[in-house]
C-alpha positions in Angstrom: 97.5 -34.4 9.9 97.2 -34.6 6.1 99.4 -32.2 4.1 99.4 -30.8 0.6 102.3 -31.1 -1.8 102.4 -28.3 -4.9 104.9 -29.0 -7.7 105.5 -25.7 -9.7 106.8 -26.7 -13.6 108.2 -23.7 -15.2 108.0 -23.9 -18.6 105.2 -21.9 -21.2 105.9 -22.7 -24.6 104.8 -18.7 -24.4 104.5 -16.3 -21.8 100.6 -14.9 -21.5 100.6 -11.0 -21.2 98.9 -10.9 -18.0 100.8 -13.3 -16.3 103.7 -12.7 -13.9 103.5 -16.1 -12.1 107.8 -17.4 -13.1 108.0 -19.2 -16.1 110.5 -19.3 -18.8 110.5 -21.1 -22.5 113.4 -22.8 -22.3 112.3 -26.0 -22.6 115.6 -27.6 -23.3 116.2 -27.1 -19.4 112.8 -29.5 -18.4 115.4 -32.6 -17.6 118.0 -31.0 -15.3 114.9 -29.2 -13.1 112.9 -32.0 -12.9 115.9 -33.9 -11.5 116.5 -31.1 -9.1 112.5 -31.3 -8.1 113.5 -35.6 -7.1 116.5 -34.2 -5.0 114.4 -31.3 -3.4 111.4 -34.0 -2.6 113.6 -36.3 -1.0 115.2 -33.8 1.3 112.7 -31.8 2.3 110.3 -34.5 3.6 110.9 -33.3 7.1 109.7 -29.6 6.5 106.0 -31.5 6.8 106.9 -32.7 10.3 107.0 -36.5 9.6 109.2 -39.2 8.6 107.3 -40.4 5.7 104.3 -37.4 5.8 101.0 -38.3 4.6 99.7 -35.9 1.7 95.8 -35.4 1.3 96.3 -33.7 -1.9 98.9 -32.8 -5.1 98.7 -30.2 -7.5 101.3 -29.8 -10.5 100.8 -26.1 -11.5 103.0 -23.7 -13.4 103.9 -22.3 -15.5 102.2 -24.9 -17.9 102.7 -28.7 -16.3 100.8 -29.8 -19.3 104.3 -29.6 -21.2 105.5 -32.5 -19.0 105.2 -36.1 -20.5 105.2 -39.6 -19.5 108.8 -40.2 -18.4 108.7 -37.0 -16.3 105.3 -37.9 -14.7 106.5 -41.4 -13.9 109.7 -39.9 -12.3 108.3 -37.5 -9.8 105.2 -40.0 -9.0 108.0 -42.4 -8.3 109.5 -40.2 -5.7 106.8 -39.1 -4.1 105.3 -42.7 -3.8 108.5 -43.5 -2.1 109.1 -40.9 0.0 105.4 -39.7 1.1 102.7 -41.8 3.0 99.8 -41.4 0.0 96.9 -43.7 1.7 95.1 -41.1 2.5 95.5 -39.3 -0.4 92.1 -37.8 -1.8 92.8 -35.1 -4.9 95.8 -34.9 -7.3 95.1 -31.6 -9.8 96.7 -31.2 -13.1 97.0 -27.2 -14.8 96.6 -27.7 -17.9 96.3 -25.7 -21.3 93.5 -26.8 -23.5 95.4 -27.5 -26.8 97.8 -29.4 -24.9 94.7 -31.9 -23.7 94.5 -34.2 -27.2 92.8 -37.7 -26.6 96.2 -39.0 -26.6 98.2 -37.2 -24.0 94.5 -37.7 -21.9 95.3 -41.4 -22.2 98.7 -41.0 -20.6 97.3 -38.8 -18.1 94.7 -41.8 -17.3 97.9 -44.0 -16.2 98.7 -41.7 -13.1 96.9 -40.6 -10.0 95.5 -37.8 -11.9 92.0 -37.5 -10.7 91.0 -33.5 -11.3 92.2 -31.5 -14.1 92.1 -27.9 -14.3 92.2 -26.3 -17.7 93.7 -22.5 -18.3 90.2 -21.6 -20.7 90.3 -17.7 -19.6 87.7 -16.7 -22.4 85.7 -18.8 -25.0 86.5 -15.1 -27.2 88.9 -15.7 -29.7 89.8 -12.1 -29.9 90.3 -11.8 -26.7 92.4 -15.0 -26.3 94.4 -13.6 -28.9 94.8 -10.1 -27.3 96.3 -11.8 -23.9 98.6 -14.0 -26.1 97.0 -17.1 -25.1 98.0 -20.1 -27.5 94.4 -22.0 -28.1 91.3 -20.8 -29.2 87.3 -21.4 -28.1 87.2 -24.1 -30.3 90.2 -25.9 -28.4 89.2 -25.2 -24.8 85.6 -26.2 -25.6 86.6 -29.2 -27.0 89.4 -29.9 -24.3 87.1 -30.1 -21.5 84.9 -32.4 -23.6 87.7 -35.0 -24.4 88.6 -34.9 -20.8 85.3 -36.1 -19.5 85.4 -38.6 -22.3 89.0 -39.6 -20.9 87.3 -40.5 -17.9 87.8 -37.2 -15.7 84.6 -36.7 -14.0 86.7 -33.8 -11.9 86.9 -31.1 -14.3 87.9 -27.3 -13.5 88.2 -24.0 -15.6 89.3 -20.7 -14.8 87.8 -17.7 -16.3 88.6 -14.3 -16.4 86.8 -11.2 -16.4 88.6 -7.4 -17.0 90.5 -8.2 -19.7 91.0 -5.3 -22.5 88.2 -3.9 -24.3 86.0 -7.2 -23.0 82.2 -5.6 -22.7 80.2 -7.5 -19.5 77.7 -8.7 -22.3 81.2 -10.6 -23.7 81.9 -12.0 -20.3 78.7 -13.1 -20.1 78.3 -14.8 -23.2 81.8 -17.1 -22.5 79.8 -17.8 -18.9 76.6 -19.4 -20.9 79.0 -21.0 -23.3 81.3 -22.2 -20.4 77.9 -24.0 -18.6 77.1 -25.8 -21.3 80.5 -27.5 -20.9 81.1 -30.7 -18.2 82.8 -29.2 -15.8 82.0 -29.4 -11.9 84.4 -26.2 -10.8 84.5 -22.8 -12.3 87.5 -20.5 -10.8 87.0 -16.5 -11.9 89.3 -14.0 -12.0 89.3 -10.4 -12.5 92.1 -9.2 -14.3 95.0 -8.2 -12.4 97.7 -5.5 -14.0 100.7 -7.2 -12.6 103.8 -4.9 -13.0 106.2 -6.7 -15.4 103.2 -7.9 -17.6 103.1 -7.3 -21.2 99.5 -6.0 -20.5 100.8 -3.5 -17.4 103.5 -2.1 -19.6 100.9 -1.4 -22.4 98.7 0.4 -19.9 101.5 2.7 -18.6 101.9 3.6 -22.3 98.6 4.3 -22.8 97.6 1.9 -25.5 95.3 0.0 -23.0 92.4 1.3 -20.5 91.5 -0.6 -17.5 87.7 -1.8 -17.5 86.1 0.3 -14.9 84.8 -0.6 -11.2 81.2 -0.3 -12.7 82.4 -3.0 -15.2 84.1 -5.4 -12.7 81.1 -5.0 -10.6 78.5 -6.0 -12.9 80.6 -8.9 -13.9 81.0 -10.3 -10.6 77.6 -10.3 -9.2 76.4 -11.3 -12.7 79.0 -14.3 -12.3 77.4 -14.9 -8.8 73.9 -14.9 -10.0 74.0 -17.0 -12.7 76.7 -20.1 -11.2 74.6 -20.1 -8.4 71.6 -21.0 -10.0 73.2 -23.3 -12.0 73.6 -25.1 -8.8 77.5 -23.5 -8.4 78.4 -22.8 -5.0 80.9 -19.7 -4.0 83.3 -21.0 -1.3 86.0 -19.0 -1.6 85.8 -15.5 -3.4 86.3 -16.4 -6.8 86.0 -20.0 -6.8 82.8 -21.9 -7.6 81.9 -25.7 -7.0 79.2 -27.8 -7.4 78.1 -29.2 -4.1 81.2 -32.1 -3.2 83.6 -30.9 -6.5 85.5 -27.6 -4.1 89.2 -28.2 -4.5 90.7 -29.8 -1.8 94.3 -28.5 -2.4 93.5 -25.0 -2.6 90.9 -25.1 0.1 94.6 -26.0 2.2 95.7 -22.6 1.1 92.8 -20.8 3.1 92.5 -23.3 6.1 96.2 -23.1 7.7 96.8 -26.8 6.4 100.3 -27.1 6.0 102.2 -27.3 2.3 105.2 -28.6 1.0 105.8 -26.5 -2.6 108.7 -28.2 -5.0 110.1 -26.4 -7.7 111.5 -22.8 -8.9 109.5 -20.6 -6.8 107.0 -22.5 -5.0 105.9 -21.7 -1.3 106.0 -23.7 1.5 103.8 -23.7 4.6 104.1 -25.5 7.5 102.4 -23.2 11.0 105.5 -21.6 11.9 107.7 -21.1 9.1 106.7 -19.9 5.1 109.1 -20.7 2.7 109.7 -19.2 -0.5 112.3 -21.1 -3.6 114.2 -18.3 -5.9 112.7 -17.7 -9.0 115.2 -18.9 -10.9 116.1 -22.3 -12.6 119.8 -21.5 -12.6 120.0 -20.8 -8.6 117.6 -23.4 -8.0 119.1 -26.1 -9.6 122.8 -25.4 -8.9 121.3 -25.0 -5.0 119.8 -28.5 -4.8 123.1 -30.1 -6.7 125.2 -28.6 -3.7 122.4 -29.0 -1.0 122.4 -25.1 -0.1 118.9 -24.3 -1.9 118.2 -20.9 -2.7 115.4 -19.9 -0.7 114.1 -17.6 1.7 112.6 -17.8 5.0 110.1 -16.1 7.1 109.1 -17.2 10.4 105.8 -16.4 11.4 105.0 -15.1 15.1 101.6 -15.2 17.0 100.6 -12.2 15.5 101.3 -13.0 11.9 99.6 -16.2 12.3 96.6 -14.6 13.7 96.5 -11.9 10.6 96.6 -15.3 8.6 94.3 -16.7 10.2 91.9 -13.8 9.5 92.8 -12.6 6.1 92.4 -16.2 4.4 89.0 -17.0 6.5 87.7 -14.2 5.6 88.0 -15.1 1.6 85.9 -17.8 2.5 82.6 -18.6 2.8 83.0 -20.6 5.4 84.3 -17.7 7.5 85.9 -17.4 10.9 85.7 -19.9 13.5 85.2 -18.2 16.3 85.8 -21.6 18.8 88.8 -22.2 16.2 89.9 -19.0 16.8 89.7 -18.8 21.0 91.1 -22.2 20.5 94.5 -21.0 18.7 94.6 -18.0 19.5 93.4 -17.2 23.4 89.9 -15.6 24.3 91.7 -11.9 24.2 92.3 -12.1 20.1 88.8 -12.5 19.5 88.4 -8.7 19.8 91.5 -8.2 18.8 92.1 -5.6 15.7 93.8 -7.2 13.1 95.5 -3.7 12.3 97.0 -3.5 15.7 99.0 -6.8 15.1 
């Protein structure tokens, strides 16, 4: 069976302050890890069950893997290429931050497999972009997208997000209009999330920032339902929005048990029986892969943890649960079995 292959790059030229996702700025350090990422692909080909496994889908996220250039694109597609069996490879995503998308660095792009794009746009507000510290403005993103499709990306995504401080739902609502009029065949939406360690999270604990209330986030996601859907955007997932043949393949992988291979500082692996988990940390991770101990940890996963899997991510879906699918893995007796008793 097809696998997925997710390459973490860990470098933000700045950190966003909602985001606590690993990233550091040290860019000076983009050599040595990306040379660490070619030793960890090559030696963890087997995690995927295969001697040469064949990958439906990559995704380079991050961090910001829009930072990356030629050389380093040309050196992890050369691994892979040689390592992993890529004929049946269908999607290959790029995260990428708008003002990093000029009509130049889109030509590079054009000289890999890059075939989706999905661009970091958050808000078309440029005082809210500047209040989460993000480095672009409306003008940017808008125009991002634009010289993508004129690159020749047809596959275009952009997340959104709603929540964010002292956003009104008529301001969310506004960036969705402004977002539709844009090319773009996948919308992913967000509510804000106060992750502890943010710069947002520690200004709410002081008190200099208010959470938008449940009414709030209510109106803002069935308004966001409402409107994608009759602009012929299809949920599939709970916050992530296609047109009819454009839902990402790679992270559909995430919520139908298809196995993983993650590369990087970080990055989580997946394969039916075991999860894995790389330190978040470029100095253990790298010194780990030079003297083949990585720093990682492991979780096996028993019947019952894959069968609270099994529920939890079908349950974000549209899609649902398979009953069959579920008899199938599982035995007759789990169908009415309570996912609390696990």
């Amino acid at each position: 069976m097809e696998a997925g292959l997710y390459l973490h790059i860990p470098f933000c030229t700045s950190k966003c302050h909602y985001c606590d996702f690993y990233s550091v700025t040290a860019l000076s350090r983009k050599d040595e890890v990306v040379e660490a990422m070619v030793k960890e692909l090559q030696a963890e080909i087997g995690f995927l069950g295969a001697v040469k496994p064949a990958l439906r889908t990559i995704y380079f996220g991050g961090g910001t893997p829009s930072l990356l250039q030629a050389e380093d694109f040309t050196t992890l597609f050369n691994t892979i290429e040689a390592s992993y069996d890529l004929s049946c490879l269908e999607e290959v995503t790029l995260e990428a931050n708008p003002d990093d998308l000029t009509p130049e660095y889109l030509a590079m792009l054009r000289r890999f497999p890059f075939n989706r794009l999905s661009i970091g746009v958050q808000t078309l507000d440029d005082a809210g972009l500047k209040r989460i510290n993000r480095r672009h403005t409306a003008a940017q993103a808008k125009q991002a997208v634009l010289d993508s499709r004129a690159a020749g990306f047809s596959n275009l995504s952009i997340d959104l997000m709603y929540g964010l401080p002292g956003q009104t739902t008529e301001q969310f609502n506004q960036t969705l209009e402004e977002a539709l009029r844009l090319p773009v065949s996948h919308i992913s939406s967000y509510a804000l999330s106060w992750e502890e360690g943010s710069v947002l999270y520690k200004e709410l604990m002081q008190g200099r920032l208010q959470q938008a209330s449940d009414e709030v986030l209510e109106a803002c996601y069935f308004n966001l339902i409402a409107v994608l859907e009759a602009h012929g955007f299809l949920r599939y997932e709970l916050s992530n929005f296609a047109k009819p043949g454009f839902e990402s393949k790679h992270n559909s992988s995430y919520w139908d048990g298809t196995s993983y291979l993650g590369i990087g500082p970080g990055a989580h692996s997946y394969n039916g029986s075991l999860r894995r988990y790389n330190v978040s940390s470029i100095d253990r991770y790298v010194e780990g892969l030079r003297s083949g101990e990585p720093a990682r940890e492991l979780e096996w996963l028993d019947s019952n943890a894959r069968y609270n899997d099994f529920i939890m991510t079908g349950l974000r879906t549209t899609r649902g649960i398979m009953v069959k699918e579920l008899e199938k893995l599982f035995g007759i007796s789990k169908r009415y079995y309570c996912l609390y008793n696990a």
